[in-house]
N, C-alpha and C positions, 0 to 999 in steps of 0.2 A: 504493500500500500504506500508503498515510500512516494511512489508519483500521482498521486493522489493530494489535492490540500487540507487543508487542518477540518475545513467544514464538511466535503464527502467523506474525510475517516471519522470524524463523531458521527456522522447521517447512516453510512457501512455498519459500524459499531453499534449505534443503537437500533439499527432494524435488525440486524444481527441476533442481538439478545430479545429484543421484543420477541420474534420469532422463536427463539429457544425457548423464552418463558411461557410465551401464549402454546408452542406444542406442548411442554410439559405438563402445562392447565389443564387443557384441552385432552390428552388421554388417560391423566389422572383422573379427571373429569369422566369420562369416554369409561374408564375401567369400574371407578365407581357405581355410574348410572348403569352400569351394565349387570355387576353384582348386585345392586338393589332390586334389578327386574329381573334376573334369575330366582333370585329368594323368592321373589314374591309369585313367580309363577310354578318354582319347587311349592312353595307353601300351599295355595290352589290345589296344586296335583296332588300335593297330601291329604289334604284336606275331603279332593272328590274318593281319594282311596280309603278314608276313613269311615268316609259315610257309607263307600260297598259295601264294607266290612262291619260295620252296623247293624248293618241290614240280613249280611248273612250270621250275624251273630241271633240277633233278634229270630231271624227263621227258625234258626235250629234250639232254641229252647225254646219258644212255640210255634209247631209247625200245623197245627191245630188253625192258625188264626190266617194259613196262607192256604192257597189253592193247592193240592196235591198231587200232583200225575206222576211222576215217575223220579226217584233218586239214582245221582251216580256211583260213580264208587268210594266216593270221598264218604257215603254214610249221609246222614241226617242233612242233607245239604238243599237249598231248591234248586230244580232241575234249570237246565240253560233255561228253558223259556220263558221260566216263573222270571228269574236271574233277568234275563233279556227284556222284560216286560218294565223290572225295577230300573234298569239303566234304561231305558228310552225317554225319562225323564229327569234325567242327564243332560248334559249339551251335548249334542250329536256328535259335534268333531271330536271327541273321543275314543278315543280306545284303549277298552279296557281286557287285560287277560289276565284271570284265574292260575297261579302254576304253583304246585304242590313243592315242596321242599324237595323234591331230589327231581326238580325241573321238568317235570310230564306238565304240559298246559290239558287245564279242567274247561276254561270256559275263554273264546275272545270272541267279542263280542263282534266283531268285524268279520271274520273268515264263516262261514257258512260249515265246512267239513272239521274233518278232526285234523292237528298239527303235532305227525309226532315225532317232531325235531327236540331232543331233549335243550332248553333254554338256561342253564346251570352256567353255559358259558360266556353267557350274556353279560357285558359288563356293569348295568345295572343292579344287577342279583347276585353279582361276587362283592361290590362295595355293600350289598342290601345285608347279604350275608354276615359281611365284617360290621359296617356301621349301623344297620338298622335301615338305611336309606339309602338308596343310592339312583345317580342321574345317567343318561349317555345322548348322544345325535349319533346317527348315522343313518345310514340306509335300509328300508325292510327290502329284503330280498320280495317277501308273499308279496306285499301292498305297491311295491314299485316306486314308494315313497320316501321323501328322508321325513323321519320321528323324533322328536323330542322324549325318549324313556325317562318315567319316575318312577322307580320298583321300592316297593316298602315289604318288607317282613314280618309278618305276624305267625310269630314262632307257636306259639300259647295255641293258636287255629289249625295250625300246620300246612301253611302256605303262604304266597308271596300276592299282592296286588301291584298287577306294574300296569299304568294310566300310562299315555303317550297320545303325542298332540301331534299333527303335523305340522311340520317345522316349512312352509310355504312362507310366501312373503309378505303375510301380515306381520307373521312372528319374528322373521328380519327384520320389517322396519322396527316393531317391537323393541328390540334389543336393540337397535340404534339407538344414537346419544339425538341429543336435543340440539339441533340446530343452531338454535336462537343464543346459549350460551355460546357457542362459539361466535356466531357474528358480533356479542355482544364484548366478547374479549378484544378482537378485531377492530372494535369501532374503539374502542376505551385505547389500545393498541397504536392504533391509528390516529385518533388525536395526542395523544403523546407523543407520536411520535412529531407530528406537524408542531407543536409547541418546541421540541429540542432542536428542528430546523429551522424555528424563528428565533429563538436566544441565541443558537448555534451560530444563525448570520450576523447578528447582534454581538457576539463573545468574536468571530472570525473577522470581523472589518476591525475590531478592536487589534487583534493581535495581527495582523496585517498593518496597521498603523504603529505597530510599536516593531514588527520586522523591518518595515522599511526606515523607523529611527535608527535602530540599530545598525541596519544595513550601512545608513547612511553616515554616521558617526565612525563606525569602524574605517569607510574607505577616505575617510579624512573632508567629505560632504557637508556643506551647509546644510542641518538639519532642526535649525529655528522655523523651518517651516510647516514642518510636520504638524500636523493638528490631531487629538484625539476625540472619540468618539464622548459626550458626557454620562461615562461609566465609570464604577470600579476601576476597571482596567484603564480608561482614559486618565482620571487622576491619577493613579501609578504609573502613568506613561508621562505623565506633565513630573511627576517627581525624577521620575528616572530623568529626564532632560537638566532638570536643575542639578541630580547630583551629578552626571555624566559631564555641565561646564563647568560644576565646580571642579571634576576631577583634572580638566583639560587644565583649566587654570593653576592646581596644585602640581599637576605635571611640570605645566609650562615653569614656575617656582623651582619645579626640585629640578628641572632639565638646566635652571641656570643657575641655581646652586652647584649641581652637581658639577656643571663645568668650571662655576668658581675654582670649587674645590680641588680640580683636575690641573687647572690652569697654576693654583696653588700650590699641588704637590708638584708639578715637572716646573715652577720656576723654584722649589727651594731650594736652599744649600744643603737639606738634610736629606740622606736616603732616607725616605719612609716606604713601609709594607704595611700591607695588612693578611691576616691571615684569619680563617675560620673557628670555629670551636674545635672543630677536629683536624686541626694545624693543614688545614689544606688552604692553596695560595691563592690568593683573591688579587692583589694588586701590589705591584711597585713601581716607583719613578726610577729615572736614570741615576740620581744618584747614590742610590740604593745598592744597584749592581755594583755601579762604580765605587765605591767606599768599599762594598764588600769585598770586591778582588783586592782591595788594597789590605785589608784587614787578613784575608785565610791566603797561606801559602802555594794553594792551588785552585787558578783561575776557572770563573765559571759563569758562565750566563743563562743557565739553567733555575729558576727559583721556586722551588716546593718546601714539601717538609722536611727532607733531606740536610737543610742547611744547620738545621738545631744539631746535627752531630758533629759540627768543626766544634772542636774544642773554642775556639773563641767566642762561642756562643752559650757556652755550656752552662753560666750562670742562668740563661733565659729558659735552657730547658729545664733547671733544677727548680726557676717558678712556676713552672706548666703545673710540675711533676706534684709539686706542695699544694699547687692549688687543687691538682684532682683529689689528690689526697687526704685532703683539709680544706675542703670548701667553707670560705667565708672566715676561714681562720690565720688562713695563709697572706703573706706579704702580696695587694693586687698590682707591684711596681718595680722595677729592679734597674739601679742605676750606673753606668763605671766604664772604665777610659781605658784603653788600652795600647800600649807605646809598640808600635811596628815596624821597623826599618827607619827611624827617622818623624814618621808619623804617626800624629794623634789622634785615636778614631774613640770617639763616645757614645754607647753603646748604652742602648733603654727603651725597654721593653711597658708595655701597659696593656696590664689585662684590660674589659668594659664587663658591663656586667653581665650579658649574654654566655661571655667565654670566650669570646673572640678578641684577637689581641693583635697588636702593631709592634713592629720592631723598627725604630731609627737609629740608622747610623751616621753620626754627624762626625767630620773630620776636622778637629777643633788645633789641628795644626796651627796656625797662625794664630789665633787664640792663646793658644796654648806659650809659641812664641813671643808672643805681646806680652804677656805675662811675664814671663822670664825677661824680656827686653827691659818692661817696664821696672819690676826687682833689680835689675841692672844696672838699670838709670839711674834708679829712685839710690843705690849705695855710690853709684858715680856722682851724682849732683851733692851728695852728703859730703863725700870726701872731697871733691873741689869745694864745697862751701868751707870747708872745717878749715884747710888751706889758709884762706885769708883772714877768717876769724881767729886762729889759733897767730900769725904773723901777729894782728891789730892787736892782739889782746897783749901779747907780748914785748910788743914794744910799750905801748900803754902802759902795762905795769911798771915796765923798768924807769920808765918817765914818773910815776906815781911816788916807785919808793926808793931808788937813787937820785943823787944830787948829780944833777948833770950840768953843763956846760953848758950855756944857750944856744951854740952850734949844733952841739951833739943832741939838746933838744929837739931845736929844726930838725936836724938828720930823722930823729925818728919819728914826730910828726909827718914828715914828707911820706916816709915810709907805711906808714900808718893809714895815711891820706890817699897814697897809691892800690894798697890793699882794699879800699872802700870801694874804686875805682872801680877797681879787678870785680869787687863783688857785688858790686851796680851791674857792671856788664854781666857776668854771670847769670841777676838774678834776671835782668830783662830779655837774654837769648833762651832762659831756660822758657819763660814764660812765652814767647813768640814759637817756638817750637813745637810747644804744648799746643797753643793757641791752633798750629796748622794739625796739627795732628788728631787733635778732639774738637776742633771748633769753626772748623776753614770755611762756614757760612757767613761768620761774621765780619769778612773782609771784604769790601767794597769794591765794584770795579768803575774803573772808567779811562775815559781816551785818553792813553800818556806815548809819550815820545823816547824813546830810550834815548835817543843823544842829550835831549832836556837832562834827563837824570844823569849820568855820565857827570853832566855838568855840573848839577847839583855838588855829585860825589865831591870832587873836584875840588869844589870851592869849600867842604866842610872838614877835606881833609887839607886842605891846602900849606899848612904849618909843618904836618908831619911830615909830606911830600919834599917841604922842602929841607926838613933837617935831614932827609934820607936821600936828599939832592934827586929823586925821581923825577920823570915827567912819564906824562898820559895825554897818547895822540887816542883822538876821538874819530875815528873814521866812520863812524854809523851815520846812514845819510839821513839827515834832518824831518825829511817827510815821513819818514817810516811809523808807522802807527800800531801801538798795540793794546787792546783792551786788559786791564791791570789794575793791580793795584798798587797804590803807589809805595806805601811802607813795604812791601814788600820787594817791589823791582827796586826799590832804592838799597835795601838790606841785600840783595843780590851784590851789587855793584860795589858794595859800599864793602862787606866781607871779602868779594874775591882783589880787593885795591888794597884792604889791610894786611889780606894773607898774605901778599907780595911784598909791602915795605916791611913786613916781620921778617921773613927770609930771602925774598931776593937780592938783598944787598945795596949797599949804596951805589949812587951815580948807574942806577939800570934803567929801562923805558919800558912802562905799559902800555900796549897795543890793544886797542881793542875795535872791532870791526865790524860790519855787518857782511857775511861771505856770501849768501844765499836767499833764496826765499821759494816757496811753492806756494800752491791754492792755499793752503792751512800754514804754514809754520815760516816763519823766519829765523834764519840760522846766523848764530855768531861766535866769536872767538875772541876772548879774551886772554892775552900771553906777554912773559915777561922776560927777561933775558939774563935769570940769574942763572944759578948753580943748578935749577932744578931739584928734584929729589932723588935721593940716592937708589941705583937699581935695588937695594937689597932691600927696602921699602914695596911696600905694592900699592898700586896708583890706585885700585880700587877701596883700599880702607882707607883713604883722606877724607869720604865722605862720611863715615863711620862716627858717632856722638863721643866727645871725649879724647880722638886718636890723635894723640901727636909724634909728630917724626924725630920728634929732640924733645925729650922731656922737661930736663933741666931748662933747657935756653928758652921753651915756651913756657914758661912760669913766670922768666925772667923776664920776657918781655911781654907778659900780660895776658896774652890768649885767655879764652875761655875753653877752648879745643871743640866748639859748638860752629863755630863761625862758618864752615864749609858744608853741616850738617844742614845747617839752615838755611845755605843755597840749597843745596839740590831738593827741600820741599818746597821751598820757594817756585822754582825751576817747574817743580812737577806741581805745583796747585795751578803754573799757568799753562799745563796742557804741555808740558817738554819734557827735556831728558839735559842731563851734564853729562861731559866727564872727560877725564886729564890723560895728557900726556906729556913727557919730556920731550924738546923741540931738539933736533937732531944739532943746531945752532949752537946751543946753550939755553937754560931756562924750561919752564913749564907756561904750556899751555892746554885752556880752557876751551871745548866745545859744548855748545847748548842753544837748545829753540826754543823758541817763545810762541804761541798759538795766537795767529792773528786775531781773532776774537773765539771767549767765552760763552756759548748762550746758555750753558747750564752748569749745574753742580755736577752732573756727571762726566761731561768733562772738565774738568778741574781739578774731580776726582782720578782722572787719567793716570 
């Protein structure tokens, strides 16, 4: 019936059963009315054989009061015609026969001659025998007839009266059922059924309007048009629409959640997973792989649940294991870092409350360095501070509680006074430093000229310049334009001019140039023609916090050993790169670019 619609399979279905039920009425029916009029024309038949028997009772104790011609062999009995006489007022279509207990027929009333077919085997007179009564139809061979037999036994007499009716087609229709009940099932039938064809069309235009909702919503279809019938099913069909946009809408919601989310995990720096209750693998971002191959010894891009057996894992499975163990008892978090070739991977795991759990591995290398950097700094800035404080304090005292000479006073005031110097400078490159490294929002940009500032330098160092008999050609062309900030390109120029009158020597000349330019970056060179730095030095730690190439003598002549440090973040907040060489000439020099212009912190951050 599958190609059939919804309204011919209930319409199929309920005539189907109408049909079942109404036959099963109908011959229940049929079997009843049929047993009723059995009995009731057994009972008749009994009835007419009660009164034969009556009457032959009645004869025979007084036979005085009956006509008397002639007895059979039965004894005291009236003869057939007396006998023939009593049944002719009878109903005629009768037939009635006499037969003695070991089945000889005495009298029928029908047949004219004598019948001496012994009747014992008659199946009326075997059940007459056993039950007292009994029935049969068939055919009389004598009469040419089919009979209806009721044979009853009256043992006490000694003999059988078996009545028989001809079984024609009165007594057919007879035993036929009544008509009128069945039509009357038929008609009750039949309107029920027409009422299930009308609700039925009623219930099917319903669900036909909720098919084609759904139809239409499944294939992605404007289905605000759909209308429902005003029914049950219609209001359930107007609900289902409202919750079906609200579910599009929550969809829509979790579809861009969920790519937040997505978009979330592949740009972080942390590898996250996630994994199911039963450590099967649902998701990982790139850096997830990636950390991990840097974390287990042998590489793999394969992620299941396989991974909880690298031993470097094995803290996450020993929370798995506690938590199956000890539900709700167990630690739901486990947290720790572990050192690999150089790198630092931190490793943390978090159950949820399902049982389902994430594992990230974040590579806290640089973190991890910065820290260390920063403990490094933080006891290098102590010890250069303690430096000039432990100088000042020392001459201080010996000016407090020695009597000194008013020269030798001067002397160590000067000296005192020079150690403030030292420790001014100190404390304002430690602080600029800082400033670029935790703070480089706060520095302003705007349109500066590098040869301006050159000039600036110039004129601020112009004293020291000349006790160190130096000069600085300015060759950077005038128009050159670069977005900057000015403390800073001025702290550029102004450190790489002092690092040169500290070491390059007296009576030398700084050069400084503009070499190049491209779409983004202009390139230049700054170089001086001393001594240089010695090969056994490496030209990469000058920029290094703290490093100086002569210890003693940079003490002596004031350094902070920050000065170079703080070019090159200088250098890199504006979008460049430094870095030195010894000039084959004599002397060191400087390469570095400056980023024509800044439009954001990300590059600055370069």
């Amino acid at each position: 019936m599958s190609q059939y619609n919804y309204k011919t399979k209930v319409f199929i279905s309920a005539a189907l059963l109408f049909i079942l039920f109404g036959g099963i009425i109908y011959f229940v029916q049929r079997a009843s009315e049929k047993e009723i009029k059995t009995k009731a024309l057994v009972s008749y038949l009994e009835q007419t054989s009660d009164c034969v028997n009556r009457y032959i009772a009645d004869y025979v104790a007084h036979p005085q009061e009956h006509e008397t011609d002639s007895l059979s062999s039965f004894g005291s009995w009236p003869d057939p015609n007396t006998l023939g006489r009593f049944l002719s007022y009878l109903p005629d279509n009768l037939r009635f026969t006499i037969i003695n207990l070991k089945g000889n027929v005495y009298f029928d009333n029908v047949t004219q001659g004598p019948i001496p077919e012994n009747h014992l085997s008659r199946v009326e007179l075997q059940q007459a025998n056993l039950n007292g009564t009994g029935t049969s139809k068939r055919y009389s061979e004598t009469l040419r007839e089919d009979f209806y037999y009721f044979a009853k036994q009256y043992r006490d007499q000694g003999y059988y009266i078996r009545v028989a009716i001809p079984y024609h087609i009165d007594y057919v229709n007879y035993f036929r059922s009544n008509h009128f009940f069945l039509l009357l099932i038929v008609g009750i039938f039949s309107l029920a059924l027409l009422a299930v064809v009308f609700f039925t069309d009623q219930f099917s235009r319903s669900v036909r309007k909720l098919h084609d909702f759904v139809a239409k919503a499944q294939a992605g279809e404007e289905y605000e048009s759909v209308t429902f019938p005003k029914s049950e099913i219609g209001e359930l069909g107007e609900q289902l629409k409202k919750i079906f946009k609200m579910l599009e809408e929550s969809k829509s919601r979790y579809e861009i959640e969920r790519e937040k989310l997505i978009q979330h995990f592949a740009s972080s720096d942390a590898g996250i997973s996630f994994f199911s209750a039963e450590s099967k693998f649902i998701y990982a971002n790139s850096h997830f792989i990636q950390n991990l191959n840097t974390l287990v010894d042998t590489p793999t891009f394969i992620i299941d649940e396989r991974i909880l057996d690298y031993p470097e894992l094995y803290q996450v499975k020993t929370l798995l294991a506690d938590q199956e163990a000890h539900p709700g008892a167990a630690p739901r978090s486990t947290r720790y870092i572990i050192d690999k070739d150089g790198s630092h991977l931190e490793v943390r795991a978090q159950l949820f409350p399902d049982n389902s759990f994430e594992i990230v591995l974040t590579n806290v290398t640089k973190k991890e360095n910065d820290r260390r950097l920063k403990h490094d700094m933080t006891n290098s800035i102590a010890h250069e501070l303690r430096t000039p404080v432990t100088c000042a304090r020392g001459y201080l005292e010996t000016i407090l509680n020695q009597p000194l000479p008013e020269e030798k006073q001067r002397y160590f005031i000067e000296r005192t006074y020079n150690q403030m110097i030292r420790l001014s400078q100190l404390i304002s490159d430690v602080s600029m430093i800082t400033k670029l490294e935790e703070a480089s929002d706060l520095y302003a940009l705007q349109e500066l000229t590098p040869y301006s500032v050159v000039e600036e330098v110039k004129a601020a160092l112009e004293i020291k310049l000349q006790e160190a008999q130096m000069t600085i050609c300015n060759r950077i062309p005038e128009q050159t334009t670069v977005q900057a900030n000015h403390s800073l390109l001025y702290a550029v120029f102004a450190n790489l001019t002092e690092n040169s009158i500290r070491y390059a020597g007296t009576g030398t000349t700084i050069e400084i140039e503009q070499t190049m330019e491209d779409e983004r970056y202009y390139y230049f060179t700054f170089a001086d023609n001393g001594p240089g730095i010695p090969e056994s030095e490496s030209l990469a730690k000058i920029f290094d916090r703290f490093y100086r190439i002569d210890e003693g003598r940079s003490r002596e002549m004031g350094g902070s050993g920050l000065g170079l440090s703080i070019v090159r973040n200088a250098i890199r907040f504006h979008g460049g790169e430094i870095s030195a060489k010894n000039r084959p000439t004599g002397g060191l020099e400087f390469f570095f670019s400056l980023a024509k212009s800044l439009p954001d912190k990300t590059a600055r951050e370069h």
